[in-house]
Every structure is written in structure tokens, then in C-alpha cells.
C-alpha positions in Angstrom: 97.2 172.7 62.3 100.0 170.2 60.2 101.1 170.3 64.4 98.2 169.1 65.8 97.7 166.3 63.1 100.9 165.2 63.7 100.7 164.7 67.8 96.8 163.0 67.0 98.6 161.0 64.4 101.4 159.7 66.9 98.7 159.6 69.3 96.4 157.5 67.3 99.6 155.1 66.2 100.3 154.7 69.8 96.7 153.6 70.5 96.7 150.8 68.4 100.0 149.9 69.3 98.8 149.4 73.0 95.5 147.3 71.9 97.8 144.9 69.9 100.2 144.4 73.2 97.0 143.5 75.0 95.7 141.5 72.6 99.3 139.6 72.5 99.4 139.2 76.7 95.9 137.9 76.8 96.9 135.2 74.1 99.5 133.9 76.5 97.6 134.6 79.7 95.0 132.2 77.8 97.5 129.3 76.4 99.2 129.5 79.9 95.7 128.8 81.7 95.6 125.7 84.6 93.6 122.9 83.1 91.2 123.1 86.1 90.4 126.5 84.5 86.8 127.4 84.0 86.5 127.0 79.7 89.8 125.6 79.3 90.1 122.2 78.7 94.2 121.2 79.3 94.7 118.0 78.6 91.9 116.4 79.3 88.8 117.8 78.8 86.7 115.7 81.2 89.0 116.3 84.6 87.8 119.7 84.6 84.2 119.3 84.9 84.5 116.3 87.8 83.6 117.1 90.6 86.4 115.1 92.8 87.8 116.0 96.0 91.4 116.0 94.7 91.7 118.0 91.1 93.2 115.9 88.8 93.1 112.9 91.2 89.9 110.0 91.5 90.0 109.1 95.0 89.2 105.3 95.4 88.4 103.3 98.7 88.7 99.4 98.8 89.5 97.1 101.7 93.1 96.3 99.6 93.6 93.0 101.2 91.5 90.9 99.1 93.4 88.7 96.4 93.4 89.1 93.4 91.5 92.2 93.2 93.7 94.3 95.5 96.9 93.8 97.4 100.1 94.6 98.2 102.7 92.5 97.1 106.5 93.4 98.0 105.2 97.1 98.8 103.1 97.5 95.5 99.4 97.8 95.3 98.8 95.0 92.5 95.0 93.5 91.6 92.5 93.3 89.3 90.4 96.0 90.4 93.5 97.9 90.9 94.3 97.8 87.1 91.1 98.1 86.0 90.4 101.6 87.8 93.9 103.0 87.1 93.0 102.3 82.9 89.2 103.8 83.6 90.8 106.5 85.7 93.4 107.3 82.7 91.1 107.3 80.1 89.2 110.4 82.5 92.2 112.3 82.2 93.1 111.8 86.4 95.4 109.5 88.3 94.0 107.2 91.0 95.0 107.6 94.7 93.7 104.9 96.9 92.4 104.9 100.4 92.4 101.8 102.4 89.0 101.2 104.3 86.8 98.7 106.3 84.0 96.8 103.9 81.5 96.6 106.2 81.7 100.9 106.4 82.7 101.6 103.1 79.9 102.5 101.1 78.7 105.2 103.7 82.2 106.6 104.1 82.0 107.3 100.2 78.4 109.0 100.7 80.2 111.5 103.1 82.3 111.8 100.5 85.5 110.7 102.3 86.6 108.7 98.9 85.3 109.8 94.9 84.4 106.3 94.2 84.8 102.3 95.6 86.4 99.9 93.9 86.6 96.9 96.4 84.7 93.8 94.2 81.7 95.3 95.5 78.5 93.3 94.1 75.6 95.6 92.8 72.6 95.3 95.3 69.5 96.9 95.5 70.0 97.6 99.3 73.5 99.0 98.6 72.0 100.7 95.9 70.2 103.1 98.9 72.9 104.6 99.8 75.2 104.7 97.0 75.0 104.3 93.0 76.7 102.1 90.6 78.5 101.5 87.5 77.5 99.3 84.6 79.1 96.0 86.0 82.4 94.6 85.6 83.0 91.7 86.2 80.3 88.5 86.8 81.0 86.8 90.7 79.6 83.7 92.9 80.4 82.8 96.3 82.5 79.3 97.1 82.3 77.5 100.3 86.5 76.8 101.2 86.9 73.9 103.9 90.0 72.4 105.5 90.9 69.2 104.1 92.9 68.1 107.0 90.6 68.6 109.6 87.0 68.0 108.0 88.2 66.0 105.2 84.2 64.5 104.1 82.9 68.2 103.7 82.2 68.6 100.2 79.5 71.0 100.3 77.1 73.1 102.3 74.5 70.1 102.7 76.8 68.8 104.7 77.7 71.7 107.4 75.4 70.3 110.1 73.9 72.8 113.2 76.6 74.2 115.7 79.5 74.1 113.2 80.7 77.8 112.9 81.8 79.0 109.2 83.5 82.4 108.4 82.0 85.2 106.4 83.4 89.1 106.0 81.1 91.7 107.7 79.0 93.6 104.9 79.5 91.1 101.9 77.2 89.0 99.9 78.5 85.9 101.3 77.6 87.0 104.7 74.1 87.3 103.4 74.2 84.1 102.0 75.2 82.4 105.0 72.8 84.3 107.1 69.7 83.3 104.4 70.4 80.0 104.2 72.9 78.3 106.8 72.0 80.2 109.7 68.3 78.7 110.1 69.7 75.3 110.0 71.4 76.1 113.1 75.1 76.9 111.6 77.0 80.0 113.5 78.0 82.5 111.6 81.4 84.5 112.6 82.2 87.6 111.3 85.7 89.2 110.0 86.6 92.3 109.3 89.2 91.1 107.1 88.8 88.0 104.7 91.6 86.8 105.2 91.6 86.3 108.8 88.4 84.2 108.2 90.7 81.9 106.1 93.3 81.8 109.1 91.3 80.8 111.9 89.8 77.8 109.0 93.5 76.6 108.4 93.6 76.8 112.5 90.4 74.4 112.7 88.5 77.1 114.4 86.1 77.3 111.9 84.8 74.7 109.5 84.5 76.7 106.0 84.2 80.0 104.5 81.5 81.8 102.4 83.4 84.1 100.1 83.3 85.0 96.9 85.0 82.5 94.7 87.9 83.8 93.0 89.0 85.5 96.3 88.5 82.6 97.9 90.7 80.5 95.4 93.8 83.3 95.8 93.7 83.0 99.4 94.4 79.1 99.3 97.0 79.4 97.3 99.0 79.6 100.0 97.3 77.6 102.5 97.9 73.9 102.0 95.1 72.1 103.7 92.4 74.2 102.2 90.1 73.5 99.7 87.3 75.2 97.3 84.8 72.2 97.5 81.7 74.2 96.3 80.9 76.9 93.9 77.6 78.6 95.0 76.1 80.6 91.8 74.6 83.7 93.1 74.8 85.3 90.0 76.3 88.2 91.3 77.7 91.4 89.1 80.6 94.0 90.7 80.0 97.3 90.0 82.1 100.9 91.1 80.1 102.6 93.5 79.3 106.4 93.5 78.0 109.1 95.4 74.4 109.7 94.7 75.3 113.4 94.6 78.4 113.1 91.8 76.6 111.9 88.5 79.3 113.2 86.7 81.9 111.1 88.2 79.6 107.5 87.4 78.9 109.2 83.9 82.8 109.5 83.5 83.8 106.3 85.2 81.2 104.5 82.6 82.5 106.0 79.3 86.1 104.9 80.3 84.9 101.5 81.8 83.0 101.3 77.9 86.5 102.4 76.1 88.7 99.7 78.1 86.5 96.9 77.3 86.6 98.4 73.9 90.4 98.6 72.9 91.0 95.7 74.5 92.3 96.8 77.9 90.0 94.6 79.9 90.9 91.5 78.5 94.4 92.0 78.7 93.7 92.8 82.6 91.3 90.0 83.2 93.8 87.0 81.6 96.3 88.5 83.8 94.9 87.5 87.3 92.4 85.3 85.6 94.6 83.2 83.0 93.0 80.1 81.3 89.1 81.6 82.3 87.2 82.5 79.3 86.4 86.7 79.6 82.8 87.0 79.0 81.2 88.3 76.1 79.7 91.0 77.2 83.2 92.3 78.6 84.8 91.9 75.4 85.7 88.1 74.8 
């Protein structure tokens, strides 16, 4: 009998012994879990319930040839919009990888899902707003009519485009649908771009008269274009939003808490008197 107790003894001993190494190797199984991990929340707790295409990454589409809200200068993505989504994107615990894409396209590429979200100083429109949803806005826009000094030197506003002049507008923008609404029935031609700034190349060429775009686009692209003038701002009272699938709430939900915290600490000012130095940030953007 004093046998037998002793082998259920050992036996008994060596039970537990094997539940506590268990208990230890499913500890560290646990701690070592990917962040992605159903339950575990990594570093950041929000990445892991986005539903992005890249884990870890927000996939962002935008034309990113539109000054100053995104452009390459010297080989670097630089721009407003480009700063503002890479603070939103870090305060959602992912990095941003962007995708460079046509405007006039772009918000039904993101509804087949080809980017995670748009951020391309995209006004918020109720027709866009049929295919795609938005975020809280911004930044506020208007458009600006930009002439050549040189070659139509009494143009100081669109009262004074007459019928057959030909003025520039980007295919799928606000200003296009200006232009269309109200210059096209006086007889004016509009031309499409694909590409803004090709609009403003064929006006320093005088093969246009003016440009419809939005205004501080408009007043980076003359920068370097002497000749070229910003003679009217046109309030349209326009708002930029990020656009969203319809099918990715979570991803708008996300993008708006960490659009909410930037303006918050601080973060959007800094950005905005960056590319925007000596204009007042609006209140409602944390000035």
C-alpha cells in the first residue's frame, strides 16, 4: 500500500507540474501574439478592427500633383493633405501608403476598393456623396479664376470672359461645375485637363484665357509662372472632406476621431500655417 501511495503521489506531483508548464507556454504564446490578432490589441488598439486592404497600412489615393496639397518636391511627397493624413493615419495606429490616381475616376476606384480612403482636396458634394462617404470637413475652399497678364492684360474677372474664349477647368472638380453652370451658357468653351496643372500651361501659352480652380491651388501653381495672375476669388463655400467607402464605416469612424485629436493638440494648425503662413486657421479647425 505505502508503494502504491508513493507512485500516485509522484504521479499526482507530476500532474501539476505539467498544468503549470502549460499554463507558462500559453502566457508567452499570448504576449508574443501579432497585433492583427483576434482579441489582442498590440500597439494600437484600433488597427486591428479596420478593415483596410493593407494590415497596418491606410491606403490613400489622390491625384499628387496639385500644390500645396500634394506633390513631389526633389523625390518627396510633400503637401497639406499629405501631412494631414499621415498625423490622422498615426493617431489610427497605421502608416499611410499612397496611390497616385486620376480625379476625374477616383472616387469610384475607392468604391471598388482599389485605395482605403481619398485624400485629394476633394470638396464634399451631395452627388459625390452617391458613391462614396465623407469625413467631417477639413479644410474650407473657393474657386479663383487665374488669367495671363501678358496676353489678356484687362481681364479682371469672369464678367468679363466674353463668348468663344476657351478657359481651363480639371475633369471631375468643383470648378468644372462651376464653369459649366455659369460660363458655359454665355457661350464660353470649356476645356478639360486631366491634370491641373497642364490647364495652367496651355494659359501661360495663351491657349486658353483663364482657369477655374480652386484658389489656393491655383495660387501655388503661379508661383512659378510669371505672367499669371489670380484676378478673382469666386466663394463657393466649399468644405474638403476624406472620402470613404460606403461599405468601411469603421475606417470614416477612425479617420474622424483622429482628424478630432489633430485639430485638438494642435497638430492641424501647426500643418495649416505651414503651406498656409500669414492665413488665419479657422475656428472651427482650432484657431
Amino acid at each position: 500500500m505505502k508503494g502504491e501511495v508513493a507512485v500516485k503521489h509522484r504521479r499526482f506531483i507530476g500532474t501539476v507540474a505539467l498544468v503549470a508548464l502549460l499554463v507558462l507556454v500559453a502566457a508567452a504564446c499570448a504576449k508574443k501574439a501579432s497585433p492583427g490578432a483576434s482579441g489582442s490589441s498590440g500597439s494600437s488598439p484600433t488597427q486591428a478592427a479596420l478593415t483596410v486592404i493593407t494590415e497596418g497600412t491606410l491606403t490613400v489615393g489622390s491625384c499628387l500633383n496639385y500644390k500645396p496639397f500634394e506633390f513631389y518636391e526633389g523625390g518627396d511627397l510633400k503637401g497639406f493633405d499629405v501631412e494631414v493624413m499621415d498625423a490622422i493615419a498615426q493617431k489610427m495606429g497605421l502608416t499611410v501608403t499612397w496611390k497616385k490616381a486620376n480625379f476625374d475616376t477616383i472616387f469610384t476606384a475607392l468604391a471598388a476598393h482599389q485605395f482605403d480612403a481619398v485624400a485629394a482636396a476633394s470638396t464634399i458634394t451631395d452627388e459625390r456623396k452617391q458613391t462614396v462617404d465623407f469625413s467631417d470637413p477639413y479644410y474650407n475652399a473657393r474657386q479663383a479664376l487665374t488669367v495671363n497678364t501678358n496676353k489678356t492684360p484687362t481681364i479682371t474677372g469672369t464678367d468679363q470672359l466674353t463668348s468663344g474664349q476657351i478657359v481651363g477647368v480639371q475633369k471631375g472638380t468643383t470648378g468644372k461645375d462651376w464653369a459649366t453652370t455659369n460660363l458655359a451658357p454665355k457661350g464660353i468653351q470649356i476645356k478639360t485637363y486631366t491634370d491641373a496643372p497642364d490647364a495652367f500651361t496651355d494659359l501661360e501659352a495663351g491657349q486658353i484665357v483663364g482657369v477655374i480652380n480652386d484658389e489656393p491651388s491655383s495660387e501655388a501653381e503661379i508661383e512659378s509662372r510669371p505672367g499669371l495672375k489670380v484676378v478673382e476669388p469666386i466663394d463657393t463655400g466649399e468644405h474638403y472632406g476624406i472620402a470613404v467607402a460606403k461599405d468601411h464605416p469603421d475606417v470614416l469612424a477612425a479617420i474622424n476621431t483622429g482628424l478630432k485629436a489633430i485639430i485638438a493638440d494642435g497638430t492641424y494648425t501647426t500643418i495649416f500655417q505651414k503651406y498656409f503662413p500669414g492665413v488665419p486657421v479657422p475656428p472651427e479647425y482650432g484657431g
